[in-house]
C-alpha positions as CSV (number, residue, x, y, z in Angstrom):
1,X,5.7,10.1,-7.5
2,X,4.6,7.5,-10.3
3,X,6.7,7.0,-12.9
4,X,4.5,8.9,-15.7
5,X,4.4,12.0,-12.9
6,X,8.0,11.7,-13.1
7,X,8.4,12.2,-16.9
8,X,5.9,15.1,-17.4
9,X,7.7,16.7,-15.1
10,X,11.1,16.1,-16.2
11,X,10.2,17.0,-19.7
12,X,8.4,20.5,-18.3
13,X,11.6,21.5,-16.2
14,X,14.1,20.3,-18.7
15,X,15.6,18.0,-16.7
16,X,16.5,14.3,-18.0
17,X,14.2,11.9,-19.4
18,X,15.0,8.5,-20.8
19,X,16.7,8.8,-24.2
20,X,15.6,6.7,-27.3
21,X,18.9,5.9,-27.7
22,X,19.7,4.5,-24.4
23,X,20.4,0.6,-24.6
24,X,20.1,-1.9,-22.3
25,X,22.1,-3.2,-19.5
26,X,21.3,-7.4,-20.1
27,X,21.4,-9.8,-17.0
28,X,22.0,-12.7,-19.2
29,X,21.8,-16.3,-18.0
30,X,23.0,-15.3,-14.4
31,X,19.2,-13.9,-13.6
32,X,19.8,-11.8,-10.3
33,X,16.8,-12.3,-7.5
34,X,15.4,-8.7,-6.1
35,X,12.2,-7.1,-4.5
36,X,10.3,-8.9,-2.5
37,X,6.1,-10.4,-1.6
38,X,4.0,-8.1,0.8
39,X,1.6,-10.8,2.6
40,X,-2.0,-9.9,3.6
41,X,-3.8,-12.9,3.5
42,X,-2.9,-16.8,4.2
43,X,-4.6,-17.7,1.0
44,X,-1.4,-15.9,-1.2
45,X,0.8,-18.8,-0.2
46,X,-1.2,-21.4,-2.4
47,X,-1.0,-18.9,-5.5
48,X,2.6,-17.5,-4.4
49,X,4.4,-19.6,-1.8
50,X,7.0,-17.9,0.3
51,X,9.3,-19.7,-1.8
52,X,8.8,-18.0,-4.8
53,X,11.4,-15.6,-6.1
54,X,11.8,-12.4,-8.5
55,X,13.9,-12.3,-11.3
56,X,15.1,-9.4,-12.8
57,X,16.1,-10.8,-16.6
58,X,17.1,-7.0,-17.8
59,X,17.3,-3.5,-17.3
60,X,18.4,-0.2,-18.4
61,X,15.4,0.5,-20.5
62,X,12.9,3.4,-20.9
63,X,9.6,2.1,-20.1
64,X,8.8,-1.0,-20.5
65,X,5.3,-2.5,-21.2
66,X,3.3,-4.7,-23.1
67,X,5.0,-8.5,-22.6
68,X,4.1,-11.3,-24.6
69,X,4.9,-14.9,-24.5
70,X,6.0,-17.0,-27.8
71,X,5.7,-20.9,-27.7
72,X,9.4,-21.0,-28.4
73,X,11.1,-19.3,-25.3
74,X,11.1,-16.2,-26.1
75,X,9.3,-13.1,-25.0
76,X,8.5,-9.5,-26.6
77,X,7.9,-6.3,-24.8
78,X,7.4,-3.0,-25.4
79,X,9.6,0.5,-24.8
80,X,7.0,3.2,-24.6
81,X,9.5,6.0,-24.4
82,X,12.2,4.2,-25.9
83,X,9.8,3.6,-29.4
84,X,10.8,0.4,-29.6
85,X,9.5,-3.3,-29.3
86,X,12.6,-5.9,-27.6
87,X,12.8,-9.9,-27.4
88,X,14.0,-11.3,-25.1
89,X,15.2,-14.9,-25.1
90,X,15.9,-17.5,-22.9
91,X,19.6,-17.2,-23.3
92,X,19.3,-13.6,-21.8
93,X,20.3,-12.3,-25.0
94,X,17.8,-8.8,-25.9
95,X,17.1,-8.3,-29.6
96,X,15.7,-5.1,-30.9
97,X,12.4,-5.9,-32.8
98,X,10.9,-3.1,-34.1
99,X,12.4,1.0,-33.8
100,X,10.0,2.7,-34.0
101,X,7.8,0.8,-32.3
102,X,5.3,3.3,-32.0
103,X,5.2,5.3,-35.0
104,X,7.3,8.5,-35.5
105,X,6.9,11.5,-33.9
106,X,9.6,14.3,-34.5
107,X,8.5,17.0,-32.1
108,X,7.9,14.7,-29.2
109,X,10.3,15.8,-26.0
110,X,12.4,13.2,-24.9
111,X,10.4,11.0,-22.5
112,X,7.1,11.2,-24.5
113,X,4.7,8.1,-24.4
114,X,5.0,7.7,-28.2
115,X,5.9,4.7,-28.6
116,X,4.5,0.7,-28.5
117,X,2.1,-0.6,-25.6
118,X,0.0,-4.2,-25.7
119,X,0.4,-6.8,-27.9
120,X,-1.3,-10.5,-28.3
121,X,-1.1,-13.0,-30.8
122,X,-3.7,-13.3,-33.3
123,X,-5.1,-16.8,-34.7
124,X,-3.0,-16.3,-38.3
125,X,0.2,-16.3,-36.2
126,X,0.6,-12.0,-36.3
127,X,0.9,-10.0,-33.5
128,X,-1.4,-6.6,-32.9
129,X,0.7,-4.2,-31.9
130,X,-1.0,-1.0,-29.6
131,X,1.0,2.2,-31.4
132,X,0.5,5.6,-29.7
133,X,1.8,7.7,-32.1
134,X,0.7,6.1,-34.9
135,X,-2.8,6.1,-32.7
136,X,-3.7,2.6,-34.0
137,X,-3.3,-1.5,-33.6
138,X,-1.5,-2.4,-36.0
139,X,-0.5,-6.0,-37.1
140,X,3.1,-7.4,-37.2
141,X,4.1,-10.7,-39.3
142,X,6.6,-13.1,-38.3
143,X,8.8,-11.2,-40.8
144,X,8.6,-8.0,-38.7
145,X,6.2,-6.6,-41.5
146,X,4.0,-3.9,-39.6
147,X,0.1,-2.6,-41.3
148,X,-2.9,-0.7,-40.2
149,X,-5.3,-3.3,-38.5
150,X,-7.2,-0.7,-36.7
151,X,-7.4,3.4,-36.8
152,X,-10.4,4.6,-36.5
153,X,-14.1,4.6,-34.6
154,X,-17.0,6.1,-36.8
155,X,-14.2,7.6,-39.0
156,X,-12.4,9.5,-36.0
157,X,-8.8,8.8,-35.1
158,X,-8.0,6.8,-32.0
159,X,-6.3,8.9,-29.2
160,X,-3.8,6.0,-28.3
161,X,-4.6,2.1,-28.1
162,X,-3.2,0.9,-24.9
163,X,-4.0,-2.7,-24.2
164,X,-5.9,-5.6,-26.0
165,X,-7.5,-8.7,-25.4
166,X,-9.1,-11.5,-27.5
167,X,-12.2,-13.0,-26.3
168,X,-12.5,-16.8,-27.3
169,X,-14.9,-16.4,-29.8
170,X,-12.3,-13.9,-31.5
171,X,-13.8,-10.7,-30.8
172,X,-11.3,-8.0,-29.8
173,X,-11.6,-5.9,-26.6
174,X,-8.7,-3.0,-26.1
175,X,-8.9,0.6,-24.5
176,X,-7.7,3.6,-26.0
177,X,-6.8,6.3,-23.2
178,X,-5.4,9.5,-24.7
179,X,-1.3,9.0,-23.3
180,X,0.1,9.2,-27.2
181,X,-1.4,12.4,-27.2
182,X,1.3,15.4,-26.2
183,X,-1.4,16.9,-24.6
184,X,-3.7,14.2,-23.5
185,X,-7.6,15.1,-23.7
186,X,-6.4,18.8,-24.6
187,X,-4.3,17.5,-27.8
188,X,-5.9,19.5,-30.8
189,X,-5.2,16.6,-32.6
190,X,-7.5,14.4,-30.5
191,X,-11.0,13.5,-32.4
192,X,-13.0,11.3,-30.0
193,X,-14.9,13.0,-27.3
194,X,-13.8,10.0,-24.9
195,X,-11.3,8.0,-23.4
196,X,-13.6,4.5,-24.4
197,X,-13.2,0.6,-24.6
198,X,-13.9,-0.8,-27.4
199,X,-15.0,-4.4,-29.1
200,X,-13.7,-5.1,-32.9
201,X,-15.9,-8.2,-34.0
202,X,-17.0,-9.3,-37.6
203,X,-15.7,-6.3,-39.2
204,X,-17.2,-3.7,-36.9
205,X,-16.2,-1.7,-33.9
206,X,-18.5,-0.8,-31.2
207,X,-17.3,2.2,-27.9
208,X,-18.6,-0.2,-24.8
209,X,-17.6,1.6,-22.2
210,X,-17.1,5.5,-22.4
211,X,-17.0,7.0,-18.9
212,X,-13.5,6.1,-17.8
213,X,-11.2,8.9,-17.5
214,X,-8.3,6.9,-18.3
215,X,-8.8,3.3,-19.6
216,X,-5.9,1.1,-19.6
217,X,-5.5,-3.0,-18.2
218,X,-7.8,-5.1,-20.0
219,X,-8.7,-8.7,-18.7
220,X,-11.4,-11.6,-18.6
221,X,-12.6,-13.5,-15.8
222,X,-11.6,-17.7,-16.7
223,X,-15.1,-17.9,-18.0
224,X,-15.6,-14.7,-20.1
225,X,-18.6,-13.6,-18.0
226,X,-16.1,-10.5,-16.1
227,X,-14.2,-8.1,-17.9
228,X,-11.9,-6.4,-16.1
229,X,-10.9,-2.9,-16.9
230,X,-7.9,-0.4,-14.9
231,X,-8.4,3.2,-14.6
232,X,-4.8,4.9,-14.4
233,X,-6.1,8.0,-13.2
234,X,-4.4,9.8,-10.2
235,X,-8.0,11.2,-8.8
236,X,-9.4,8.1,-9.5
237,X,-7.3,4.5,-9.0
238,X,-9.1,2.2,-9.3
239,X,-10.0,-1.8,-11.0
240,X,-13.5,-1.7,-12.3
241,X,-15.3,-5.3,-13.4
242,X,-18.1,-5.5,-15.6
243,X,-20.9,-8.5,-16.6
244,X,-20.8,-9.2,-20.3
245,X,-23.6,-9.9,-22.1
246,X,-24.5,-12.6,-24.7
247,X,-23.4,-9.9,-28.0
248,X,-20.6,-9.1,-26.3
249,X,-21.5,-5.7,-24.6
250,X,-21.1,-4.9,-21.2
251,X,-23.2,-3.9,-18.1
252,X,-23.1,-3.1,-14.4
253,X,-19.6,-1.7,-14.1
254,X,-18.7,-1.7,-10.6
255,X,-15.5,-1.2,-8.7
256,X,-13.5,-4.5,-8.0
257,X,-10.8,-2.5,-5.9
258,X,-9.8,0.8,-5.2
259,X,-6.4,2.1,-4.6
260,X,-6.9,6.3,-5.0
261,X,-5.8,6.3,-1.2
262,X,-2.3,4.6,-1.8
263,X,0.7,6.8,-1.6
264,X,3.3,4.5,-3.0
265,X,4.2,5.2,-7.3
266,X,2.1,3.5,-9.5
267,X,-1.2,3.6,-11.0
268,X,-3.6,0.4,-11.4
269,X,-2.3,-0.4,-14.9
270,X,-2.1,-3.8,-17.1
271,X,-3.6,-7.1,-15.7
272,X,-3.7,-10.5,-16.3
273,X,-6.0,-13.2,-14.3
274,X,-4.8,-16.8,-13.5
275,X,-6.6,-20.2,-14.3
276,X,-8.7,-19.8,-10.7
277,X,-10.0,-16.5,-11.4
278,X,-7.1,-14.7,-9.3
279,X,-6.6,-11.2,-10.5
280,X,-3.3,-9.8,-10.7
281,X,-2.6,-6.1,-11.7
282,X,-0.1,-3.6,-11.8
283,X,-0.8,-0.6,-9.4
284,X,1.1,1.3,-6.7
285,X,3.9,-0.1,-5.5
286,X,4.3,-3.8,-7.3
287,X,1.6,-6.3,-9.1
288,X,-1.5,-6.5,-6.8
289,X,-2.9,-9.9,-6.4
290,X,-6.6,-10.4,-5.9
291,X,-8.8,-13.4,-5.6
292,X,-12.1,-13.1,-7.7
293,X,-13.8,-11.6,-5.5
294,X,-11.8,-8.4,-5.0
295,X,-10.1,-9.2,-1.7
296,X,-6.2,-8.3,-1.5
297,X,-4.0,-10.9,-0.9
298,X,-0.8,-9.7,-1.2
299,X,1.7,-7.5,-3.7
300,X,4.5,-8.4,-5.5
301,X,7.1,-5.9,-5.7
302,X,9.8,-6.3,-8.1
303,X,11.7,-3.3,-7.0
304,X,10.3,-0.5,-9.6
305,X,6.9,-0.3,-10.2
306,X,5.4,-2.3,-12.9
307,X,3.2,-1.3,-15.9
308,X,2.1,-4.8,-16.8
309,X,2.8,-8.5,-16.9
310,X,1.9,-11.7,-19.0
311,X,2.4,-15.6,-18.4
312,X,5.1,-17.2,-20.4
313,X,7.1,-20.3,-20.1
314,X,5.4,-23.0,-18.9
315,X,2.2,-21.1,-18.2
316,X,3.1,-20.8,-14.3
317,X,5.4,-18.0,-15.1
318,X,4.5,-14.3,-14.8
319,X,6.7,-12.1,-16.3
320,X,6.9,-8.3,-15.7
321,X,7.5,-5.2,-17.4
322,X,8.3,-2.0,-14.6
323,X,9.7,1.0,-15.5
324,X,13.5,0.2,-16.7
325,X,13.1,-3.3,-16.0
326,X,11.9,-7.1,-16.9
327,X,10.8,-9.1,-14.0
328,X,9.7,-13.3,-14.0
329,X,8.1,-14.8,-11.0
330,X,7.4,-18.7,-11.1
331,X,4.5,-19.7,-9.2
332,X,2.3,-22.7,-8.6
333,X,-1.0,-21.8,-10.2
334,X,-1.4,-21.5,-14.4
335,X,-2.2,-18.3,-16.2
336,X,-5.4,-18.2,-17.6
337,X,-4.2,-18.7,-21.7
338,X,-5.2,-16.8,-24.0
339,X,-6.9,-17.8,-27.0
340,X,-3.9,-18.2,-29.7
């Protein structure tokens, strides 16, 4: 059972669901090696040698998602249950960023998805912030000031950003599947007819891709001329990859890998790609890594299965959001870097 199974249930039956209130169990300096590399394919070792080991940094969270990587040593990442946005810093120590993270939400059962998802840097220095109860990105100063950056497509509500990604000539993609929503696609609060992917450039939004069930990881190819998209639907699990055109639209989607048939928790979720084009997303049973051309190579599997992950330190580091845990793995080959 995946962890979002899990907490539907839990809240349906009345049993226990992570409390907003819960805080974190910190690992600290002494970092504590778990999980472990499945290997399918020799040409894993060269992107993560057998040598390469997990970290798990801390635990004891709700749900966390959404890491991101600041220049000087520390990383944010998301609670989505817990509603709230954590640093943590190279000393170990976890700071509480933003509560609520998400927005508020009073009559949301205890385990809800209302809180914070995605984040990237912007070129002003901000970070946009996905909020799934406030159904919106919003942007976040270096002073922890949050405002509306983006709420609304052809003057209807978002159902719940999710993830987000800047192109390099500073249009932003991001997918807004309906998880803030209590109800989902049968929320009566829900406006858009569709779970879509969007672009945000020069002012002006545009739905690019509407026929996903349940849009979520969001990632270019090194060149721009892929973008990848996960759909985190139980029926349907799978990585799509599309062409992008010269405006910035999007054509022949086509599946990159599909995983509807795996039985282990986990849905294909975020996803970044490394400087060679190698694909690595969060799905069933640990972080998937693919080469660009869709083959499996091998899994990593922290131990609890992740959401999402991001490069940080040096570049060569992946770290890992899953379920009530942070995760780094060092490895050889550079994340492909973001724009700012």
């Amino acid at each position: 059972m995946d962890r979002r199974t899990y907490l539907v249930m839990a809240v349906l039956l009345g049993g226990c669901a992570p409390n907003a209130a819960e805080r974190p169990v910190v690992e600290g300096k002494a970092v504590t090696a778990v999980g472990s590399v499945s290997r399918l394919d020799p040409g894993l070792d060269a992107i993560v040698p057998a040598s390469a080991q997990i970290d798990k940094l801390a635990g004891g969270f709700g749900f966390t998602e959404g890491p991101l990587w600041f220049p000087d040593g520390h990383l944010w990442f998301s609670d989505v249950t817990g509603n709230v946005v954590r640093e943590w810093g190279n000393d170990g120590k976890i700071t509480e960023i933003l509560r609520p993270g998400g927005g508020e939400n009073r009559a949301a059962p205890a385990g809800s998805f209302i809180g914070p998802n995605g984040m990237v840097h912007d070129k002003d220095g901000t970070v946009l912030l996905c909020q799934h109860s406030n159904r919106q990105i919003a942007r976040v100063t270096k002073e922890h000031q949050v405002s509306t950056f983006l709420d609304k497509f052809e003057g209807k509500r978002f159902n719940s950003p999710n993830d987000l990604v800047f192109k390099s000539d500073g249009s932003l993609y991001f997918t807004d599947p309906p998880y803030g929503l209590l109800k989902q696609d049968e929320d009566p609060a829900k406006e858009l007819r569709f779970n879509g992917v969007f672009r945000y450039s020069n002012g002006k939004t545009q739905a690019i891709i509407k026929d996903l069930t349940r849009p979520n990881g969001i990632a270019f190819s090194p060149d721009e001329k892929i973008l990848y998209i996960s759909n985190s639907d139980e029926k349907r699990k799978v990585w799509m990859a599309y062409d992008v055109r010269p405006d910035g639209t999007v054509a022949n989607g086509r599946v990159f890998a599909d995983v509807t048939s795996e039985k282990d928790p986990g849905l294909p979720d975020g996803m970044k790609v490394d400087s060679q084009g190698n694909v690595y997303g969060t799905g069933p049973g640990g972080v998937w890594v693919f080469s660009p051309a869709g083959k499996h190579l091998g899994t990593i599997k922290p131990g609890e299965t992740p959401a999402n992950c991001n490069w940080g330190g040096d570049g060569k580091s992946l770290y890992i959001t899953a379920e009530t845990g942070l995760y780094r793995i060092k490895l050889p080959v550079a994340g492909e870097k973001a724009p700012y």
